[in-house]
DRENDO-1510 file (C-alpha; in Angstrom, 1 decimal, always signed):
<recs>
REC; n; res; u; v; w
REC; 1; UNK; -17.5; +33.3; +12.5 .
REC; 2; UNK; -16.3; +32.0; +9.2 .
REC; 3; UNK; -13.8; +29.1; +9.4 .
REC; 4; UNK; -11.0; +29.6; +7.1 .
REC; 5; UNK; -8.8; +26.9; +5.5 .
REC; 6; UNK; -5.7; +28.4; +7.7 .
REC; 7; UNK; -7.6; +27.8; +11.1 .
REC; 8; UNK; -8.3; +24.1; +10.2 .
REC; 9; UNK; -4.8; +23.6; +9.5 .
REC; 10; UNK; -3.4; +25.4; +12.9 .
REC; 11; UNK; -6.1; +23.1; +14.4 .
REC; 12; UNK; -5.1; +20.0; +12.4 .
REC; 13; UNK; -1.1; +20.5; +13.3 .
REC; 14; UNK; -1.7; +21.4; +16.9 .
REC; 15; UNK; -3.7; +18.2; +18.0 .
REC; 16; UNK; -3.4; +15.8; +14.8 .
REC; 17; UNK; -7.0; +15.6; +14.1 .
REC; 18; UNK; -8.2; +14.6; +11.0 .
REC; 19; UNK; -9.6; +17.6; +8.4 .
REC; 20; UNK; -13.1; +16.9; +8.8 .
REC; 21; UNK; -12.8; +16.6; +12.7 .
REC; 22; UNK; -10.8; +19.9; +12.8 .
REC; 23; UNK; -13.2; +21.7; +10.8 .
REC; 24; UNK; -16.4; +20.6; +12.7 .
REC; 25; UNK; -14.4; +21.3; +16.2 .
REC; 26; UNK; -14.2; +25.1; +14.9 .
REC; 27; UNK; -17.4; +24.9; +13.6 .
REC; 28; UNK; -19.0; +23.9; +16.9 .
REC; 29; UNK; -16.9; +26.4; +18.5 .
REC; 30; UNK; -17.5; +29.3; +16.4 .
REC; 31; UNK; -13.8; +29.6; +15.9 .
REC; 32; UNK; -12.3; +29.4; +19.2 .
REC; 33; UNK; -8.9; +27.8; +18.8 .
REC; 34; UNK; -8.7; +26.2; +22.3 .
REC; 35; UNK; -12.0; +25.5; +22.7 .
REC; 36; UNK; -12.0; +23.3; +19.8 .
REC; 37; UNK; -9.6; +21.5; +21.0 .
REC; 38; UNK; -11.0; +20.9; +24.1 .
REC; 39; UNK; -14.3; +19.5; +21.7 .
REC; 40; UNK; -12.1; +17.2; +20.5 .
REC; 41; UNK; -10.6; +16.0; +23.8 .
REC; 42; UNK; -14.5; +15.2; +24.7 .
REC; 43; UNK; -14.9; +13.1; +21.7 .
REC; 44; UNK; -12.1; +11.4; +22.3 .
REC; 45; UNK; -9.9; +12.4; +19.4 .
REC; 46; UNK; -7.5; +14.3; +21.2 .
REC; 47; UNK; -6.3; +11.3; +22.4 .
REC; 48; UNK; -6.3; +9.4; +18.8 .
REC; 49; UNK; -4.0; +12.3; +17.9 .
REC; 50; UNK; -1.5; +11.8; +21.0 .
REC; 51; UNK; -1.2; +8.3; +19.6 .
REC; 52; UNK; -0.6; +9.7; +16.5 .
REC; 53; UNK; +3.6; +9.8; +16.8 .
REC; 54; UNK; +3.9; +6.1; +17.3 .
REC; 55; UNK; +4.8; +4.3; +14.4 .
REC; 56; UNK; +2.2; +2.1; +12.3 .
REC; 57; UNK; +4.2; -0.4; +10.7 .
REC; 58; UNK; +1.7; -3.4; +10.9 .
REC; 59; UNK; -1.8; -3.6; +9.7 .
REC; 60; UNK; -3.5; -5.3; +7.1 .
REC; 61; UNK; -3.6; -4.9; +2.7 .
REC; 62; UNK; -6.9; -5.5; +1.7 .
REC; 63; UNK; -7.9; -6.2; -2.1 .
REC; 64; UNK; -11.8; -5.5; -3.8 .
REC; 65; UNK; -12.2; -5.9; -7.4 .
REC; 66; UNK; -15.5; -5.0; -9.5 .
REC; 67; UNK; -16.0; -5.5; -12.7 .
REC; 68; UNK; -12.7; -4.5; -14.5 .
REC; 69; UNK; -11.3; -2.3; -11.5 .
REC; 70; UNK; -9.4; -4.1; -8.7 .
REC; 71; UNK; -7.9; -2.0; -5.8 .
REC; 72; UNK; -5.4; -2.2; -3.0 .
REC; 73; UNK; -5.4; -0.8; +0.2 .
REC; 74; UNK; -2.8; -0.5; +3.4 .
REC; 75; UNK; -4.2; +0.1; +6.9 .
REC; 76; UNK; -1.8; +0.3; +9.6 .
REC; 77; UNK; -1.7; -0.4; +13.7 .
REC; 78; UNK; +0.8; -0.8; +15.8 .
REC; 79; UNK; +0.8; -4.1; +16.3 .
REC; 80; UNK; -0.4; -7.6; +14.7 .
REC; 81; UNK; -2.8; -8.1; +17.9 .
REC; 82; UNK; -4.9; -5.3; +16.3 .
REC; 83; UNK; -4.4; -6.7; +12.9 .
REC; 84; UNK; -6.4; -9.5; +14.0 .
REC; 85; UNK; -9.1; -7.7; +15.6 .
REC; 86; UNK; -12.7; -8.2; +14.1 .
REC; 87; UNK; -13.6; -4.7; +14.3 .
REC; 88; UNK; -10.3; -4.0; +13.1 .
REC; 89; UNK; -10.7; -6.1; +9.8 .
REC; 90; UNK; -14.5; -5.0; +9.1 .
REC; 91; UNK; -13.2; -1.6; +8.9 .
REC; 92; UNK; -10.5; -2.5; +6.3 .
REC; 93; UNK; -12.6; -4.5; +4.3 .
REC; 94; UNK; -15.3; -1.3; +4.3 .
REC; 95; UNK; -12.3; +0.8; +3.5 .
REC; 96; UNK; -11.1; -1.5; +0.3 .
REC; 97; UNK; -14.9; -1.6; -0.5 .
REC; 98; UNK; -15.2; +2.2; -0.8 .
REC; 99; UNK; -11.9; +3.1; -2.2 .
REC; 100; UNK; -13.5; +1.1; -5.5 .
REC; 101; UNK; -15.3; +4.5; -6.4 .
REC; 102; UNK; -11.9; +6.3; -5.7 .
REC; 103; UNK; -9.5; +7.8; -7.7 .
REC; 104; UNK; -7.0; +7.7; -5.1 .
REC; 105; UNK; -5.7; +8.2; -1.6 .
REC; 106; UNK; -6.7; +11.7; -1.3 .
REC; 107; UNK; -9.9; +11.3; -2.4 .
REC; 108; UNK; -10.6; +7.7; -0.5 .
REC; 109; UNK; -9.7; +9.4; +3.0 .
REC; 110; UNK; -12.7; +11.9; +1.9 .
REC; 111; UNK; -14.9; +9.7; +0.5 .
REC; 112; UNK; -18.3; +8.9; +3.0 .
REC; 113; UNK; -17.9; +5.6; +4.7 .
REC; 114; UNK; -21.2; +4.6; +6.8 .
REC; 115; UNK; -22.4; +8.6; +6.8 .
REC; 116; UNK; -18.7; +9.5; +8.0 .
REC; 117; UNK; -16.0; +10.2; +5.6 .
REC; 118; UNK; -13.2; +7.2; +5.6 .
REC; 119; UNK; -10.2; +9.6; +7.4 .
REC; 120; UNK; -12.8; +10.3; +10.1 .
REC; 121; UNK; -13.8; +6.6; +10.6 .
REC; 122; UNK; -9.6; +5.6; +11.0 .
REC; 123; UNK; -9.5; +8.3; +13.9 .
REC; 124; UNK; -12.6; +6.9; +14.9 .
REC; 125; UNK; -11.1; +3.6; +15.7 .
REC; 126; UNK; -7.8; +4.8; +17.1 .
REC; 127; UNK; -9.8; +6.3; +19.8 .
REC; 128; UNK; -11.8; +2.9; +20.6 .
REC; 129; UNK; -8.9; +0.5; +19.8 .
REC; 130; UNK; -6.5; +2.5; +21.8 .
REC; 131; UNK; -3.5; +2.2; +18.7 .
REC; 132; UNK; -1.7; +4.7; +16.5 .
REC; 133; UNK; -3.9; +3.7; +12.7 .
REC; 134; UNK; -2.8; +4.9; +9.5 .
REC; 135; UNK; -5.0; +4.6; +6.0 .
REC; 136; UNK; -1.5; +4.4; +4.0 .
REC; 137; UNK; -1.8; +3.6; +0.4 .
REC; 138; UNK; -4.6; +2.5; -2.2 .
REC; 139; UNK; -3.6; +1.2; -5.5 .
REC; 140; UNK; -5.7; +0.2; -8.8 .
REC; 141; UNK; -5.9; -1.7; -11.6 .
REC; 142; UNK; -7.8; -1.5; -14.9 .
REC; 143; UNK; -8.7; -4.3; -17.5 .
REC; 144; UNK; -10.4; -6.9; -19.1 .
REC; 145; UNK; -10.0; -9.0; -16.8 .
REC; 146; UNK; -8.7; -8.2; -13.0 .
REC; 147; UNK; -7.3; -10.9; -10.6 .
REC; 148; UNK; -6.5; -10.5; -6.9 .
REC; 149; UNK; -4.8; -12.9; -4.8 .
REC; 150; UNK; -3.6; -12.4; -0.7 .
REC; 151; UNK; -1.1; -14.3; +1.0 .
REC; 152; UNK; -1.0; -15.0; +4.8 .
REC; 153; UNK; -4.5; -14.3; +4.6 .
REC; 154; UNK; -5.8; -12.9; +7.6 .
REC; 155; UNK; -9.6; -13.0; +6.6 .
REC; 156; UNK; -11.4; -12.7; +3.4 .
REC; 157; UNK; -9.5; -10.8; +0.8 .
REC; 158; UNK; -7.0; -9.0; +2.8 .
REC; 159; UNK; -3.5; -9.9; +4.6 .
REC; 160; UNK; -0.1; -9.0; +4.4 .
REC; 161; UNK; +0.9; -9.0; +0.5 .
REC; 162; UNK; -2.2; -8.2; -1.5 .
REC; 163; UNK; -1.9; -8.2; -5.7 .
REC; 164; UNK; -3.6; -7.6; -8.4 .
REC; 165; UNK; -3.2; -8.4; -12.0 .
REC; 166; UNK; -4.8; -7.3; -15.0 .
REC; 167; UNK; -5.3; -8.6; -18.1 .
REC; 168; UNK; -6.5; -8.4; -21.8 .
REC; 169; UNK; -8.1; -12.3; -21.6 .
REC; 170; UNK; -10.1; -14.4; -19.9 .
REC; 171; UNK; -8.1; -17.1; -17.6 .
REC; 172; UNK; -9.1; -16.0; -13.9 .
REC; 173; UNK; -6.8; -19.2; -12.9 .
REC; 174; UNK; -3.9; -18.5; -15.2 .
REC; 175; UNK; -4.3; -15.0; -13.3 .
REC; 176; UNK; -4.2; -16.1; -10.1 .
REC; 177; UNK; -1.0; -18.1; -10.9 .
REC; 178; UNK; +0.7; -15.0; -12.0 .
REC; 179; UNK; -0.6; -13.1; -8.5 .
REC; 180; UNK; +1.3; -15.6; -6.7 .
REC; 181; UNK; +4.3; -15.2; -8.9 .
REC; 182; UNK; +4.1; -11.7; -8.3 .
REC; 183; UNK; +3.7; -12.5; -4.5 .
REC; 184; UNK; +6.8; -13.9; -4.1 .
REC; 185; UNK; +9.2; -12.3; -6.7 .
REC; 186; UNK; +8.4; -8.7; -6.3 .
REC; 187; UNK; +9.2; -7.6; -9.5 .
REC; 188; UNK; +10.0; -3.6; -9.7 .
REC; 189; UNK; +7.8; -3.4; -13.2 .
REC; 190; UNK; +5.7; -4.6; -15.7 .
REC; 191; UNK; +8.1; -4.7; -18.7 .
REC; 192; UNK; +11.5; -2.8; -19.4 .
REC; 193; UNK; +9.3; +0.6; -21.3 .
REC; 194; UNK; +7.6; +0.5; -18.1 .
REC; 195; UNK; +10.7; +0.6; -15.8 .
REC; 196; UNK; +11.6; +4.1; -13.9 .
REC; 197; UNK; +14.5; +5.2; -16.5 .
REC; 198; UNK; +16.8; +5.8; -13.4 .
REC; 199; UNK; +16.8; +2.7; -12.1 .
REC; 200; UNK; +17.8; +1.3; -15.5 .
REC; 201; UNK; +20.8; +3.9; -15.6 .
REC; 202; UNK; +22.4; +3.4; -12.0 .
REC; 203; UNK; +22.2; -0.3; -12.3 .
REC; 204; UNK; +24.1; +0.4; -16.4 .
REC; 205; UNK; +26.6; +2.5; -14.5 .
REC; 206; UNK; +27.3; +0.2; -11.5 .
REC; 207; UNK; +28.1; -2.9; -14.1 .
REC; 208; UNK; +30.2; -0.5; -16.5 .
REC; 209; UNK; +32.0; +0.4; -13.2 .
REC; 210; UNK; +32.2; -3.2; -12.4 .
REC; 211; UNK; +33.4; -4.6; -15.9 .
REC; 212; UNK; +36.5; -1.7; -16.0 .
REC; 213; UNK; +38.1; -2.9; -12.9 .
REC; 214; UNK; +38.8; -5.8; -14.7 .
REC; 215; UNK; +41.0; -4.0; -17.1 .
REC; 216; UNK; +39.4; -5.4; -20.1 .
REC; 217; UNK; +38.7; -3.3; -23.3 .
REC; 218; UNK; +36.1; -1.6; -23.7 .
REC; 219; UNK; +34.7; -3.5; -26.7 .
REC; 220; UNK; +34.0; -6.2; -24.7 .
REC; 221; UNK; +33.1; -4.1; -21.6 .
REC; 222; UNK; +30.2; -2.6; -24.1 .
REC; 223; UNK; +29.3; -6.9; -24.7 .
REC; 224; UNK; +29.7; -7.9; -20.6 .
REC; 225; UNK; +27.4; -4.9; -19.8 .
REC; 226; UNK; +24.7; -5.9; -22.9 .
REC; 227; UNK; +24.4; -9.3; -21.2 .
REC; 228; UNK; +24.4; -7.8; -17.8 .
REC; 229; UNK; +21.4; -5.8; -18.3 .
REC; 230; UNK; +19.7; -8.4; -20.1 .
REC; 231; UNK; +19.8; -10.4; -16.8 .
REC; 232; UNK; +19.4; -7.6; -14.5 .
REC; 233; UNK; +15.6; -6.8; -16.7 .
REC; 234; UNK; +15.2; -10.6; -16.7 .
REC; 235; UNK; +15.4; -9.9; -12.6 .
REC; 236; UNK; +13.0; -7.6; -12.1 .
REC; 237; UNK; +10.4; -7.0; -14.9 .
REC; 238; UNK; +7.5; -9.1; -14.5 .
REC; 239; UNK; +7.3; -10.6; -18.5 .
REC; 240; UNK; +10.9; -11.5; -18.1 .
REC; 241; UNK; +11.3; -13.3; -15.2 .
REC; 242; UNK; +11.5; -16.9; -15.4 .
REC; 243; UNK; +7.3; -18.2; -14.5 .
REC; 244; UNK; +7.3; -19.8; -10.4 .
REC; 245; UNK; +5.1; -22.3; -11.8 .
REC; 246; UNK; +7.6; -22.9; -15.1 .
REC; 247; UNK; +10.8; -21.9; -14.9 .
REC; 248; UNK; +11.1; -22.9; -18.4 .
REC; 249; UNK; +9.3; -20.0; -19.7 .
REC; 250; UNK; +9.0; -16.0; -18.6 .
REC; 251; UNK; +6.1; -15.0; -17.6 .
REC; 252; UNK; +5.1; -13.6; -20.6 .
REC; 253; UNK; +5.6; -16.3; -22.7 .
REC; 254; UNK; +3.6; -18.4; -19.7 .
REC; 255; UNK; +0.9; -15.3; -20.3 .
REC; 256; UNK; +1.0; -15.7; -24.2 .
REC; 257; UNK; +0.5; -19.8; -24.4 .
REC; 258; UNK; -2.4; -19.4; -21.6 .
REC; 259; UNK; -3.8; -16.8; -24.7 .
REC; 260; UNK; -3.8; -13.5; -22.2 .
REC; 261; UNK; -1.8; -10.2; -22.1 .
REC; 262; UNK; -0.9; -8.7; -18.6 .
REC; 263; UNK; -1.3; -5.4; -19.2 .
REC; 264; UNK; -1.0; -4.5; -15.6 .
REC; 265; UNK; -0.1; -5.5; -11.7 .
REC; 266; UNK; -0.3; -3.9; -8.1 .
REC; 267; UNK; +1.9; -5.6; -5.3 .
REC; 268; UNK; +1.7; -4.0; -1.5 .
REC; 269; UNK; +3.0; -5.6; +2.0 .
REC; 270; UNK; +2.2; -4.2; +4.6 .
REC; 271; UNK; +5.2; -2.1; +6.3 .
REC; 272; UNK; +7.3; -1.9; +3.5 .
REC; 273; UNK; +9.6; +1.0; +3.6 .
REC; 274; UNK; +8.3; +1.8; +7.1 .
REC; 275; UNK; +10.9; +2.0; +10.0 .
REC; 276; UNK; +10.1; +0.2; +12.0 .
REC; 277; UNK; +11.2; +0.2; +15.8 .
REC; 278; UNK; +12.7; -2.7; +17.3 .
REC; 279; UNK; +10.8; -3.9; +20.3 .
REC; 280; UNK; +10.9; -7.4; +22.1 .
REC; 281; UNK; +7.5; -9.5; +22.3 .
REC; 282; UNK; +7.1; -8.6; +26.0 .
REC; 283; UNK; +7.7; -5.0; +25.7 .
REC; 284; UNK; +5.1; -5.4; +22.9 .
REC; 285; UNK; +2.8; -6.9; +25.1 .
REC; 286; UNK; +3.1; -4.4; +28.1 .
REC; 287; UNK; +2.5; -1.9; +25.6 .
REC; 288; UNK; -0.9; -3.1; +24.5 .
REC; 289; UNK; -2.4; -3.8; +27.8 .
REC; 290; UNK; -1.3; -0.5; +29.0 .
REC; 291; UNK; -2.9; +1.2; +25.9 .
</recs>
């Protein structure tokens, strides 16, 4: 029977398997729908994908850079005890390691990992480990030079902040000085052309609401808000903001007396914008030993 792109879906939705394990569950099956997913109760993915509604929200970023590509990856568990599991870590550094010849999440989560593509080795381990794991986000950067730098290391180039700069230069420890920077401050770009026009709008329209409650005219509203936004980029673009290690200069002028151009950055930390449920450190502990 031939296995259509509908059935793997159906099969996919109904038990939370991953694509490749969906299709090869219909494929041993010859397209029976509940025998598949007893197939995949057997091999122990059915119950990686009961795990599969409990939220990920800690984990591990791991960084690999070749040549002039750096990338960023996000593996989630459910809690730090798996974060610091060996297995745990081997499979995010393999992950990092692969997504180097990937052009992005999609295509990482496909992309053979130890003869088994990388979405397949995650469900893989949430069957062994016994946690809900996520393969999150990947992230790259290009250039003449590339930079990484983790902080709270966990183990050998991964942890929870990973970044990655790049730059048109040669100064590996000038670019590690501007990781950490980036590490701590967060910045939300590069430089102001590279800034999400929105942002720069609702934060114009906030300060021009700001400056008329004070009831003074508008021709020096138009001067309060020109200083405003001056600070507000000086906040959160990267070349603007005043250097950790100098606060004397910006970043960029840091960049342009160590004679390199950053031409590009990646910052991820693990969790961010995941809700994540409040539980106390007994309750978490209960819940690991009971799987």
């Amino acid at each position: 029977m031939a296995i259509t792109a509908a059935m793997v879906k159906e099969l996919r939705e109904s038990t939370g398997a991953g694509m490749m394990d969906a299709k090869k569950a219909l494929t041993e099956t010859d397209g029976d729908m509940e025998a598949a997913v007893d197939w995949l109760r057997t091999k122990g993915l059915a119950k990686a994908a009961k795990k599969s509604g409990r939220t990920a929200a800690e984990g591990l970023v791991a960084v690999a850079v070749e040549g002039g590509k750096g990338v960023a990856v996000e593996v989630n568990s459910e809690t730090d005890f798996v974060a610091k599991n060996s297995e745990f870590q081997a499979m995010v550094a393999g992950i990092a390691q692969t997504a180097l010849g990937a052009s992005d999440i999609d295509a990482l989560k496909a992309t053979d990992m130890g003869g088994k593509p990388v979405e397949t080795v995650v469900t893989d381990a949430i069957a062994k480990i016994g946690e809900n794991m996520t393969l999150r986000r990947m992230a790259s950067v290009e250039g003449a030079t590339v930079v990484s730098y983790v902080h709270n290391a966990a183990a050998d180039g991964m942890g929870k902040i990973g970044v990655l700069v790049a730059m048109n230069g040669d100064n590996a420890a000038f670019g590690r000085q501007v990781a950490m920077h980036i590490a701590a401050t967060n910045p939300a770009a590069l430089d102001e052309a590279s800034l999400d026009g929105a942002v720069v709008e609702k934060e114009k329209q906030v300060q021009i609401d700001i400056a008329r409650e004070s009831g003074k005219p508008e021709a020096v509203i138009e001067k309060m808000i020109e200083g405003r936004m001056k600070k507000f980029m000086a906040e959160i673009t990267l070349v603007n903001q005043a250097f950790v290690i100098n606060p004397d200069l910006t970043v960029g002028a840091a960049a342009k007396e160590a004679g390199v151009e950053i031409t590009g950055f990646v910052r991820l930390e693990v969790g961010e914008g995941i809700e994540k449920e409040q539980e106390d450190f007994a309750a978490e502990v209960a819940k690991a030993v009971q799987g």
